[in-house]
DSSP file (Angstrom, degrees, kcal/mol; ACC not computed):
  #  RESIDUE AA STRUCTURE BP1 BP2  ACC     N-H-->O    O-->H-N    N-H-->O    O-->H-N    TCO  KAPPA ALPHA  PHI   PSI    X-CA   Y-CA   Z-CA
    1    1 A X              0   0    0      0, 0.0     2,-0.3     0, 0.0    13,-0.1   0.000 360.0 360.0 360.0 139.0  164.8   91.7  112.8
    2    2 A X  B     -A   13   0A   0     11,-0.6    11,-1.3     0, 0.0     2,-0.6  -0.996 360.0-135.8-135.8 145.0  161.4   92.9  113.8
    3    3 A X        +     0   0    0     -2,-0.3     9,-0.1     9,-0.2     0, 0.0  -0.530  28.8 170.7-103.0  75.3  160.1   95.5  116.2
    4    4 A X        +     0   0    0     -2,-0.6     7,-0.3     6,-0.1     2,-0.1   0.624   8.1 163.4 -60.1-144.9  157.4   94.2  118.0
    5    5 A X        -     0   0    0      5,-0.2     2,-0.3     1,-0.1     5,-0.3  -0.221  32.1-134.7 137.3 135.0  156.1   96.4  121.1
    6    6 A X        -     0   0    0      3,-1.9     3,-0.5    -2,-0.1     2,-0.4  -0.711  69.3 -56.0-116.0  69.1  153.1   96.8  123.5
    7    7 A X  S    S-     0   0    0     -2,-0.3     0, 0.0     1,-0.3     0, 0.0  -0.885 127.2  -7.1 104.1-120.9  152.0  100.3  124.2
    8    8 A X  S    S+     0   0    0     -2,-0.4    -1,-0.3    -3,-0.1     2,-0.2   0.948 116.9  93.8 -64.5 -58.8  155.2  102.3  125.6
    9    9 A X        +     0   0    0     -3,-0.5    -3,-1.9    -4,-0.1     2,-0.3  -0.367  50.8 164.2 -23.5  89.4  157.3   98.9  125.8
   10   10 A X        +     0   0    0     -5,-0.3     2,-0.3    -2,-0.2    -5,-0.2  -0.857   5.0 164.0 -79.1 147.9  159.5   98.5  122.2
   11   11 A X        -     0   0    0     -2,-0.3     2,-0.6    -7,-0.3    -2,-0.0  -0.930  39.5-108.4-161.7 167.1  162.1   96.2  122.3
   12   12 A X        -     0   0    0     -2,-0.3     2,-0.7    -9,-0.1    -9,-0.2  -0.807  21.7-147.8-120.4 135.3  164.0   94.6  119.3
   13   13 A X  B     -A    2   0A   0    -11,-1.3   -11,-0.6    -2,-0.6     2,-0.5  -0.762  16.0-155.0-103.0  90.7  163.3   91.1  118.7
   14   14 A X        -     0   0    0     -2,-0.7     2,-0.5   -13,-0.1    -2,-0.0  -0.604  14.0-133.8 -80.4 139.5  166.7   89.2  117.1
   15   15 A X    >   -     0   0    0     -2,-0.5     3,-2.8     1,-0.2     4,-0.3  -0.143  20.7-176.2 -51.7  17.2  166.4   86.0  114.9
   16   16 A X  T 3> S+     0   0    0     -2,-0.5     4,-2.1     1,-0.3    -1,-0.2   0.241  80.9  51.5 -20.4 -54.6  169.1   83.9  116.5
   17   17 A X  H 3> S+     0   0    0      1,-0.3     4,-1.0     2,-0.2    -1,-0.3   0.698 115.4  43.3 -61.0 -17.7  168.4   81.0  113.6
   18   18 A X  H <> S+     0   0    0     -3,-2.8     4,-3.2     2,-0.2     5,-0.3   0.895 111.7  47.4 -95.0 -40.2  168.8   83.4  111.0
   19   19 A X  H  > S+     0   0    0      1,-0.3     4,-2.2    -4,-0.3     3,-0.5   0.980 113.8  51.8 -63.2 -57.8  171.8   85.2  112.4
   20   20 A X  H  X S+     0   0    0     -4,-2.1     4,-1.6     1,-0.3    -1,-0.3   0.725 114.6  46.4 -70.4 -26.8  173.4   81.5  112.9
   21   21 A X  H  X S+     0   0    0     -4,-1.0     4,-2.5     2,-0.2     5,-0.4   0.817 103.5  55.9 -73.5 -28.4  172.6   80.8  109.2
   22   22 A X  H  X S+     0   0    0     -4,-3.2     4,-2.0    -3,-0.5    -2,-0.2   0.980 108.8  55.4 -72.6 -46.9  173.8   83.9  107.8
   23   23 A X  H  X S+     0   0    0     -4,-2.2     4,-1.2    -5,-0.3    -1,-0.2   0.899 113.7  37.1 -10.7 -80.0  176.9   82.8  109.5
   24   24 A X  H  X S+     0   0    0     -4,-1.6     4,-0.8     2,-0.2    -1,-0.2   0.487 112.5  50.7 -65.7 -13.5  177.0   79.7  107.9
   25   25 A X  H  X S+     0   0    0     -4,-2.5     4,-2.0    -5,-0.1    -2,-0.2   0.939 108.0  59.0 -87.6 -50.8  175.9   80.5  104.8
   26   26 A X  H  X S+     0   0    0     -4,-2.0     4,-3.0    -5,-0.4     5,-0.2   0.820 111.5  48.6 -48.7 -56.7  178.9   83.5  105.0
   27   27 A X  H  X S+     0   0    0     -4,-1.2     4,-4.5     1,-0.3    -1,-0.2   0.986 109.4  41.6 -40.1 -82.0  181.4   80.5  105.6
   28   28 A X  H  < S+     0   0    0     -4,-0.8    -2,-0.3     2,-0.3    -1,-0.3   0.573 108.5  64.9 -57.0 -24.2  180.7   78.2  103.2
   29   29 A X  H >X S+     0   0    0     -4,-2.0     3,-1.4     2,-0.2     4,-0.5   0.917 107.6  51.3 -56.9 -53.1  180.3   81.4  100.4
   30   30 A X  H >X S+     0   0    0     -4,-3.0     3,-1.2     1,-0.3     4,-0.8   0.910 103.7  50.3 -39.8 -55.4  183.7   81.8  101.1
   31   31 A X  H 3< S+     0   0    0     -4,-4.5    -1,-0.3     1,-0.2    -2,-0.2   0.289 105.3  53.3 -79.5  12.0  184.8   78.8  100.6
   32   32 A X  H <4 S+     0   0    0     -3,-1.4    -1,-0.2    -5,-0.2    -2,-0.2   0.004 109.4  50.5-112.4  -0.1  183.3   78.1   97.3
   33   33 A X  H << S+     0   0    0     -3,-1.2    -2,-0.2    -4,-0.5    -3,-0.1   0.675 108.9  50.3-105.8   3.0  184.8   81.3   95.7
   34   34 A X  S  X S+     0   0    0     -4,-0.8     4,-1.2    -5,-0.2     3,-0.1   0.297  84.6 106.4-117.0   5.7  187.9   80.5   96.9
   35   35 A X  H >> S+     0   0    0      1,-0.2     3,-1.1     2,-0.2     4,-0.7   0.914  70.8  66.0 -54.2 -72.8  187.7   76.5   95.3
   36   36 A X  H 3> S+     0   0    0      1,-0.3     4,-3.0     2,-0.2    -1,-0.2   0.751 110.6  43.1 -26.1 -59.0  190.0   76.9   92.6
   37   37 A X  H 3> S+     0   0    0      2,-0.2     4,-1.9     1,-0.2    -1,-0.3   0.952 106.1  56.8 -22.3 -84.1  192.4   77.4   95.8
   38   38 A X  H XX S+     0   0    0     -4,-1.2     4,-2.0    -3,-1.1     3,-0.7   0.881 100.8  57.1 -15.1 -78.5  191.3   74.9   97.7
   39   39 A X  H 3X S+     0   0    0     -4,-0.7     4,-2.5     1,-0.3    -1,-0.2   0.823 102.9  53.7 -64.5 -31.7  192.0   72.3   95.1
   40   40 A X  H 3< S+     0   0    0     -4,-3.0    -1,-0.3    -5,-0.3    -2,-0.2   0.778 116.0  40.1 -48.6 -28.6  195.8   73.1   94.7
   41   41 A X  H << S+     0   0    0     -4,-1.9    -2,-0.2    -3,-0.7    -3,-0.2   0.731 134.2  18.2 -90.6 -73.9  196.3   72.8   98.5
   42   42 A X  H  < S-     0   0    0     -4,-2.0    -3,-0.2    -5,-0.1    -2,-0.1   0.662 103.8-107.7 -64.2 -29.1  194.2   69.8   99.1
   43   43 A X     <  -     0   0    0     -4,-2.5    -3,-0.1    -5,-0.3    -1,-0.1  -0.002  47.8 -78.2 115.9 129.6  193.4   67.8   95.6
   44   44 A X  S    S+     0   0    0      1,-0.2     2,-1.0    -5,-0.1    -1,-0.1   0.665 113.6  79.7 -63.2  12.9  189.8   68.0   94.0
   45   45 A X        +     0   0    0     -6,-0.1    16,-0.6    -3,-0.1     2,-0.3  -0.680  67.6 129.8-114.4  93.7  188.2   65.6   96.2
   46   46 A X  E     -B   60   0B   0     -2,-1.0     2,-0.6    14,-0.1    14,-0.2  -0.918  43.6-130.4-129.2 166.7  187.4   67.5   99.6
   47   47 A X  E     -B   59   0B   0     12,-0.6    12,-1.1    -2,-0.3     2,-0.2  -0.954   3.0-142.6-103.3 113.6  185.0   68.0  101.6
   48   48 A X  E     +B   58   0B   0     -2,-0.6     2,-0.4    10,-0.2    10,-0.2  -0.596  17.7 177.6 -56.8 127.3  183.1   71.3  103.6
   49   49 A X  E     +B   57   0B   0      8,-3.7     8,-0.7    -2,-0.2     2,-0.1  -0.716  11.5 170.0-147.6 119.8  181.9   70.7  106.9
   50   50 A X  E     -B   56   0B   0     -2,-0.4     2,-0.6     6,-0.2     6,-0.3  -0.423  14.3-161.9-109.0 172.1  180.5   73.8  108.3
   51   51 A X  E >>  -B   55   0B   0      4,-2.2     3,-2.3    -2,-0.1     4,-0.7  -0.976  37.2 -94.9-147.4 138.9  178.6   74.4  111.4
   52   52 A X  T 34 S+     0   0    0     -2,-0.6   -28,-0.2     1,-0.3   -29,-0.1   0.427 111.3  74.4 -22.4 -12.2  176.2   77.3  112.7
   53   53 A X  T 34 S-     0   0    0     -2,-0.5    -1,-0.3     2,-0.1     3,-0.1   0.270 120.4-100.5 -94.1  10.8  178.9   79.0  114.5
   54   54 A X  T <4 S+     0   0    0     -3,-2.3    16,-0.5     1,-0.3     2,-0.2   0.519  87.9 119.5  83.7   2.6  180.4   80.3  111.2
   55   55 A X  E  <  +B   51   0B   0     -4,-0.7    -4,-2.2    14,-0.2    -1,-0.3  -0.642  32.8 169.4 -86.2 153.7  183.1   77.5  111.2
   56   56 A X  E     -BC  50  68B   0     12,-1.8    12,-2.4    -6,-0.3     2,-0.3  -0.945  20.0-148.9-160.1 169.5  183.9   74.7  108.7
   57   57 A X  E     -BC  49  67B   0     -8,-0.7    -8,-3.7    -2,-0.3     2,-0.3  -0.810  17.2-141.0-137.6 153.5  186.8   72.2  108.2
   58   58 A X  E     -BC  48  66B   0      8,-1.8     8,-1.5    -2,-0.3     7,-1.4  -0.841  22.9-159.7-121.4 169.6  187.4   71.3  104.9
   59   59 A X  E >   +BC  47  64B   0    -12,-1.1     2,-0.8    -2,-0.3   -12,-0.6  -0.906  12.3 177.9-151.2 101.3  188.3   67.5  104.9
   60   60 A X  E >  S+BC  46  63B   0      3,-1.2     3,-0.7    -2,-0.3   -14,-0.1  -0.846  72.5   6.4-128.3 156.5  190.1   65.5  102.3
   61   61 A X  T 3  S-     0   0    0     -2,-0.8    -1,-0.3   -16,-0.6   -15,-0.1   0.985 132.8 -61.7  53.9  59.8  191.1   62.0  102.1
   62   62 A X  T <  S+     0   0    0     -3,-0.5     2,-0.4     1,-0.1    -1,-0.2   0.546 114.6 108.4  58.3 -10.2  189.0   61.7  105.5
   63   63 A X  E <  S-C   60   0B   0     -3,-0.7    -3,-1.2    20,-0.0     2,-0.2  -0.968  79.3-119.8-119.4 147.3  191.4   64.3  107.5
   64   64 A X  E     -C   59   0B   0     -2,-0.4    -5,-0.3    -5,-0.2     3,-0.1  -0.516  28.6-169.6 -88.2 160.6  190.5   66.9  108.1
   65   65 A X  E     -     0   0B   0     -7,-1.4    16,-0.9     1,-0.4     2,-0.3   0.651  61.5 -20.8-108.3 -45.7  193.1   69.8  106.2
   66   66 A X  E     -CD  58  80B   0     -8,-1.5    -8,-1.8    14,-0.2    -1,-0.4  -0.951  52.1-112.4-161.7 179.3  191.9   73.3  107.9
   67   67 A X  E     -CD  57  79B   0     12,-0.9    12,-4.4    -2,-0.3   -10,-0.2  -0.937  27.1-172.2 -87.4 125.0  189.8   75.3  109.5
   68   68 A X  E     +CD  56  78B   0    -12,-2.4   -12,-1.8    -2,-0.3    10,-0.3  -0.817  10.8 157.4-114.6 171.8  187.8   78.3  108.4
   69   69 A X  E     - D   0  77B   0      8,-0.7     8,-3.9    -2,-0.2     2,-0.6  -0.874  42.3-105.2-171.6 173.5  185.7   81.0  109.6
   70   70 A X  E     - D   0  76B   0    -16,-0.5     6,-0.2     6,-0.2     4,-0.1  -0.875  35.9-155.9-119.3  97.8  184.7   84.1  108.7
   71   71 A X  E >>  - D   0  75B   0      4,-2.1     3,-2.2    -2,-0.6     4,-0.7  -0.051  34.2 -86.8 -85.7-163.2  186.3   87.3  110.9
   72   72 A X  T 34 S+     0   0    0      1,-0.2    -1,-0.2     2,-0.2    -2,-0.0   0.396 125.9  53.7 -82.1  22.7  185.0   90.8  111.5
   73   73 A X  T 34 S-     0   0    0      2,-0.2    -1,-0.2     0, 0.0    -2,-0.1   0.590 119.7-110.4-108.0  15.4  186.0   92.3  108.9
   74   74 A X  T <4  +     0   0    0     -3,-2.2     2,-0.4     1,-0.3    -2,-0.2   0.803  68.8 134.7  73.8  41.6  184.4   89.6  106.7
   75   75 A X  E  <  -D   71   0B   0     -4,-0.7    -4,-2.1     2,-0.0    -1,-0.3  -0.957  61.2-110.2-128.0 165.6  187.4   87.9  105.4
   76   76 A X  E     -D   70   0B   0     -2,-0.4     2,-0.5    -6,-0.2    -6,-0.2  -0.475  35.4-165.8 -93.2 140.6  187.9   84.3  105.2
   77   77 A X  E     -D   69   0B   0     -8,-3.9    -8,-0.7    -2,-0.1     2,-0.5  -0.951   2.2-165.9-126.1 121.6  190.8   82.9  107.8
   78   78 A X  E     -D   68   0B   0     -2,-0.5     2,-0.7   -10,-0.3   -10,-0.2  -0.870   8.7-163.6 -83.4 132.0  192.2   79.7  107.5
   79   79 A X  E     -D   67   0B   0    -12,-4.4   -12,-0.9    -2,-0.5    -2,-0.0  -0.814  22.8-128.5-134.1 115.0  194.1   78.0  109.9
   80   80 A X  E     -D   66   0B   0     -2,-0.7     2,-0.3   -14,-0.2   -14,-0.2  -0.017  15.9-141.9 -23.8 142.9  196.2   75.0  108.8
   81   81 A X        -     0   0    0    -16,-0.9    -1,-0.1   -17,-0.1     3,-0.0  -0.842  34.3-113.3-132.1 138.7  195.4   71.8  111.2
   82   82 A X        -     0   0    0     -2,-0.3     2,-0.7     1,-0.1     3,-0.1  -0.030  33.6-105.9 -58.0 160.7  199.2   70.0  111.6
   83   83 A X    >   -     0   0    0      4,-0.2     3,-2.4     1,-0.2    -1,-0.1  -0.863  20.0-129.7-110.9 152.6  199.3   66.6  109.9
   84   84 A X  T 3  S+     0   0    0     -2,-0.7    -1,-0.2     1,-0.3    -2,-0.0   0.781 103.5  47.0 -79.2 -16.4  199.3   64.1  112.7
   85   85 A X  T 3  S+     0   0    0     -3,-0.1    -1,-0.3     3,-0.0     2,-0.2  -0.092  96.3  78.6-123.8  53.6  202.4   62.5  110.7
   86   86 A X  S <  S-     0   0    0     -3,-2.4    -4,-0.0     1,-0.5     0, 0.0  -0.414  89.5 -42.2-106.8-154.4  204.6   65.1  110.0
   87   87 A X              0   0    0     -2,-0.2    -1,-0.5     1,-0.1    -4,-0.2   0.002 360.0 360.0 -56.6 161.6  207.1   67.1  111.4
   88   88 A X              0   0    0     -3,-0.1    -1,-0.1    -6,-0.1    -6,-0.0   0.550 360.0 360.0 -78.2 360.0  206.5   68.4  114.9
């Protein structure tokens, strides 16, 4: 964040790319302290895929398994994606 300004005129200048990385970076920290985890629900071969909005799916054996993100109080939420052939 920087506080540029022209004579009486300050105004606060935000980083949008940075904010949207710290995001993502925020995610995906979570989710790599939390592997040990991870690999009991899912198996060790998964996959992250995170996005600038502070979201990721993790994805194994090509489906995807859950969803995460990061709320405000900073804690990781996962939310279970059904499997598309189980129970209803």
């Amino acid at each position: 964040m920087t506080f540029p300004g022209l004579g009486h005129q300050d105004w606060v200048e935000l980083d949008l790319d940075a904010f949207d990385m710290d995001r993502y970076a925020g995610v995906v920290d979570h989710l790599e302290r939390v592997a040990p985890t991870i690999v009991e629900l899912v198996g060790p071969h998964y996959e992250i895929s995170a996005s600038a909005d502070g979201t990721a799916t993790v994805i194994s054996g090509e489906r995807p398994r859950f969803n995460a993100e990061v709320n405000a109080d900073g804690r990781l939420v996962i939310t279970v994606i059904p499997d598309s052939e189980g129970p209803l």
